[in-house]
N, C-alpha and C positions, 0 to 999 in steps of 0.2 A: 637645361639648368639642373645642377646633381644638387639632393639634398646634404646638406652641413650641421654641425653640430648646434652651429647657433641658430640654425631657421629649429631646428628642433628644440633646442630650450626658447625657443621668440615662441613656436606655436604653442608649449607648455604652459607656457606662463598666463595663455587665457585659460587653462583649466584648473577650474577650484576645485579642491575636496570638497564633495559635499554635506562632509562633518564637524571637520576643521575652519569651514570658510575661508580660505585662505589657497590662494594656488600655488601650484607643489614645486615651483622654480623659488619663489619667496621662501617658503617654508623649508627649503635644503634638502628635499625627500625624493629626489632623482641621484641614484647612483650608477657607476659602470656603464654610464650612454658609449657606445658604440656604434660609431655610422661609417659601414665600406659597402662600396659599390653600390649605394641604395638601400643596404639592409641597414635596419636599426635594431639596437636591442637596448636593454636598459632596465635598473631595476628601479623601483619607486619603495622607500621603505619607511613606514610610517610609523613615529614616536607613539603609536597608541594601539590596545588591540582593538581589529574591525574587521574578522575573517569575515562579518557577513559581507561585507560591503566591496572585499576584494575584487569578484567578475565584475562587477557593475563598476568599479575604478578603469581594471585592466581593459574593459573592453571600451570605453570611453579615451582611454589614452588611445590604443588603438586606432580607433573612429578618425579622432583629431589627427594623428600622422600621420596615415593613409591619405589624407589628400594633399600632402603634401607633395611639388614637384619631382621627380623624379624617384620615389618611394618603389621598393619593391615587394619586401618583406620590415613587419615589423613585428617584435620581440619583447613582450613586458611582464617581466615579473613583480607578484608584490606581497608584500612582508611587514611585520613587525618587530620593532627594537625597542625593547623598554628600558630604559636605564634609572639605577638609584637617582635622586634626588637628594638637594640639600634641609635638612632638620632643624630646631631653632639650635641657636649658638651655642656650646659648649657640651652638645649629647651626642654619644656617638652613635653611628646607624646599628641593627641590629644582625648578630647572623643570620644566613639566610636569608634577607627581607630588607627588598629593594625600597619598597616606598610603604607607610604606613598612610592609613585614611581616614581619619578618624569621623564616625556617624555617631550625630548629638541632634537632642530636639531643647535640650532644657524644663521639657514637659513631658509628661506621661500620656500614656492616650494616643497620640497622633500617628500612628502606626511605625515608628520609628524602628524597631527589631526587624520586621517584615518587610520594610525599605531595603536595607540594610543585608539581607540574607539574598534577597532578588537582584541586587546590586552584584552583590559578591558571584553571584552563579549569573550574570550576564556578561560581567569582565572575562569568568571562565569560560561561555559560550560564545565570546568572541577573540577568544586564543590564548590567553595568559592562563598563568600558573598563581594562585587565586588563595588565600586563607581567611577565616575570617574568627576573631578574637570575641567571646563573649564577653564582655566587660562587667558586665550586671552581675554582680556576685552575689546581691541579696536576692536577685528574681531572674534567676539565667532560662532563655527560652532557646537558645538557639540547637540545641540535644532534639527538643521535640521538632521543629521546622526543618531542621536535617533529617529526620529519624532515622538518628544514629543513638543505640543503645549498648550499652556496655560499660567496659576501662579500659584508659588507655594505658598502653605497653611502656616500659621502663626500660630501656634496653643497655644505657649509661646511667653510670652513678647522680643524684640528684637531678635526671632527665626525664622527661615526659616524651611519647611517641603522639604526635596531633594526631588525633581520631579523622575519620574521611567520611565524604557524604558527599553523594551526587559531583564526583572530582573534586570538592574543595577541602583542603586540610580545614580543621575544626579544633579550637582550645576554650573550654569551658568549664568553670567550680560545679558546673551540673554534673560533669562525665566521673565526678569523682564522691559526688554524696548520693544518697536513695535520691527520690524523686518529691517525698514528703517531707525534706529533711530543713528544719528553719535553719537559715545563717544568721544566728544573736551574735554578732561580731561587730565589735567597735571600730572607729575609725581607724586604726592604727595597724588592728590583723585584716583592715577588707584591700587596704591598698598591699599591703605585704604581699596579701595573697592575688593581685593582681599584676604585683611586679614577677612573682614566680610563675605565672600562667604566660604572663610573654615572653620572658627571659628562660624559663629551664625547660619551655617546650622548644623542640627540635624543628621547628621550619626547616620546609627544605625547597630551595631557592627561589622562594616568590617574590612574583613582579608584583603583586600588591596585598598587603592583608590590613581587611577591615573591622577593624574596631567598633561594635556593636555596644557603643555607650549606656550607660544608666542616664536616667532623667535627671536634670538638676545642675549643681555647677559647685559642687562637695567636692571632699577628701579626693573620691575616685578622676574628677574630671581634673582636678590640680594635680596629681601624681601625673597621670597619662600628658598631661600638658606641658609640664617642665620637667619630667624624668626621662619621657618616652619620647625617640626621634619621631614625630608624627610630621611626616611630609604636607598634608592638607586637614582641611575638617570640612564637611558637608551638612550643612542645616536643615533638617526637617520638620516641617510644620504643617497644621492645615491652614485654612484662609481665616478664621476665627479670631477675632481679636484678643482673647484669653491665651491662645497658643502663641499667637506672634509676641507678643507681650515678653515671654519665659523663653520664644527662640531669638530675641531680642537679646538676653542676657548671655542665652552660650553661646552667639557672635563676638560680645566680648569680651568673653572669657579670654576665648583662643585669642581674639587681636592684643590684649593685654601680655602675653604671652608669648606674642610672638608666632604664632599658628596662622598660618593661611589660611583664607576662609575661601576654598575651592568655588563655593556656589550655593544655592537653595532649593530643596526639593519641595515642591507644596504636596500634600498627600489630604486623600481624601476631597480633591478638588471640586468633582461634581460626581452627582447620581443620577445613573438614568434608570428608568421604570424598567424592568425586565418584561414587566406585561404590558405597556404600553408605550414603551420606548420616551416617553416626558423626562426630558432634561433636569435639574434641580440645582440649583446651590446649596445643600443643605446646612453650609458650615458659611456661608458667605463667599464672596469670590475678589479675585486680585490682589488678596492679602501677600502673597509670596513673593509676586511681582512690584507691589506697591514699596515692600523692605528692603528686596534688593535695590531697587530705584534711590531710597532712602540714605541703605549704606555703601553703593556701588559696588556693589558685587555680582556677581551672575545667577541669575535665575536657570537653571538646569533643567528644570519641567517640570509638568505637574502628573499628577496621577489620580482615577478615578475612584469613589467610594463602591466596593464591588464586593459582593456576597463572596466571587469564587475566590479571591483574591486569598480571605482567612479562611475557607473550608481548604484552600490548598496546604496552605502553611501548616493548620494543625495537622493536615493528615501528615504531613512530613515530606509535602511535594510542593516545594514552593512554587509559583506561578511560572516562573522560566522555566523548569522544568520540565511542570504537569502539564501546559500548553505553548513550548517554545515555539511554532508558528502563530501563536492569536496576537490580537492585537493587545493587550497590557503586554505580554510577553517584548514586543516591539516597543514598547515604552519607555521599559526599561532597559532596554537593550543601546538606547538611544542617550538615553539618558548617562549608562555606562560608559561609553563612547564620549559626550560631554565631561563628566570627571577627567577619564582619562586625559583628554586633549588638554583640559587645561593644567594637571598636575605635568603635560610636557612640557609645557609651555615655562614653569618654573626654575629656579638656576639647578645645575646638576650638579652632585657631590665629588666633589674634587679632592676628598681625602686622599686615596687611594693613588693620586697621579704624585704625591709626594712622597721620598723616601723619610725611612724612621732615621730621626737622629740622634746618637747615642756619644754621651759625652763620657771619656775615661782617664783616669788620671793616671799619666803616665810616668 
């Protein structure tokens, strides 16, 4: 019996990504199968970055088609494709900048900035090309958590060059005042100057930049929401009924709005004793899981309350980073992978497949 194309998409189709949930014949992520004389080859190309996960796929395909009858050699490559996404109605996408993502807690405190940077450098450590937008104009942190110091370059008229840190482009109101310097700015100059921090910095062509939100559901979070093509928004919260309460309202900001609501990160989940390894809730527990249950949405994971977690950040190494094999490292990494798959899973932007049409009187 010679092996055939369709015994090979029949034996695919019992293998699920193990990130996606979803097996890769459903999900349309088998291209170029080739099958003569026994050999097979074929790429597998995935709507989301996961360089970690790549051998552990490849050789798993492998595995499965190897016992198939008459199999000689078999061939798998595997990849990732990110493409733009569709934004609410009537804003157009930005240069350079495939998908935007916007991180909101609606509350202060819940480590949302520090989410949000480890996010950004886990999307990067798993193959994409990664920015991330300080949005907090009155309390910008992301300069220190990068430690990236200086000004950024002007190289075009009315343009900013993004400052870098640890691979990821960087736009922040910190990289351009002292360190001590108060922003006493009214509503009207704080959005100004956050529509010029996303529009006249110079992105250069990323699959995702993350939006490092202020607390609250003000001027700044209504600009970003109806000015800015913001492909998804992600929720972070601890389990504390005082934070879900306030992450409660920037749920429905975005849904007012028109903003996807990707999913919920619970932060600050539980503490364990470093000296005697005792578990804790200290903030309560199931709160994260309980709201996405609530408002049907996707609980994304949670993450633990951890001393190294903020000695990393202030030092300017944030945890994927300073221990990209440890276990939070892996958390986040997971969790990265979670955004991403579901911001694939969203409609794609179809501007671009139409021509311009120009009407002239003749």
């Amino acid at each position: 019996m010679s092996v055939t194309p369709e015994l090979v998409q029949s034996a695919l189709k019992n293998l699920v990504d193990p990130s996606a949930k979803i097996d890769f014949v459903t999900a349309k992520n088998i291209k170029n199968l080739r099958v003569e004389d026994g050999n097979i080859s074929l790429d597998i190309v995935l709507g989301y970055p996961a360089k970690s996960q790549f051998e552990s796929i490849r050789k798993s395909v492998i595995n499965v088609l190897r016992d198939l009858p008459g199999v000689k050699n078999v061939s798998v490559n595997i990849s990732s494709q990110i493409v733009a996404h569709a934004v609410q109605r009537g804003v157009k996408l930005l240069p350079g900048v495939k998908n935007i993502i916007a991180v909101a807690s609606g509350k202060g405190g819940v480590g949302k900035s520090t989410t949000a940077v480890n996010l950004a450098l886990a999307l990067a450590a798993e193959g994409a090309q990664v920015g991330i937008l300080d949005a907090d104009i009155y309390g910008p942190s992301q300069p220190m958590m990068l430690g990236i110091t200086g000004r950024p370059d002007s190289i075009e008229e009315n343009t900013i060059e993004p400052m870098e840190g640890h691979g990821l482009q960087a736009g922040s109101i910190g990289f351009l005042i002292d360190d001590d310097a108060p922003m006493v700015w009214r509503g009207p100059m704080v959005t100004s100057a956050l529509e010029q921090l996303l529009r006249q910095t110079r992105w250069r062509d990323l699959d995702y930049l993350i939006v490092d939100m202020p607390p609250g559901t003000g001027d700044i979070q209504l600009t970003l929401a109806q000015k800015v093509p913001v492909t998804g928004s992600v929720i972070v919260t601890t389990p504390q009924d005082i934070a879900l309460l306030d992450a409660r309202k920037g749920l429905k900001m975005f849904e007012k709005v028109g903003v996807p609501i990707i999913g919920i990160i619970e932060n600050m989940s539980t503490y364990v004793c470093t000296k005697c390894g005792h578990e804790e809730h200290v903030f309560g527990s199931g709160g994260g899981e309980k709201m996405c249950k609530e408002y049907g949405v996707d609980f994304l994971g949670s993450l633990p309350l951890n001393l190294s977690i903020r000695e990393q950040a202030d030092a300017g190494r944030p945890t994927v980073v300073a221990d990209p094999d440890g276990a939070i490292s892996a958390i986040y990494k997971g969790i990265a992978r979670q955004v991403a798959i579901r911001v694939a899973t969203l409609s794609k932007d179809m501007s671009s497949k139409f021509p311009n049409i120009v009407v002239q009187n003749t």
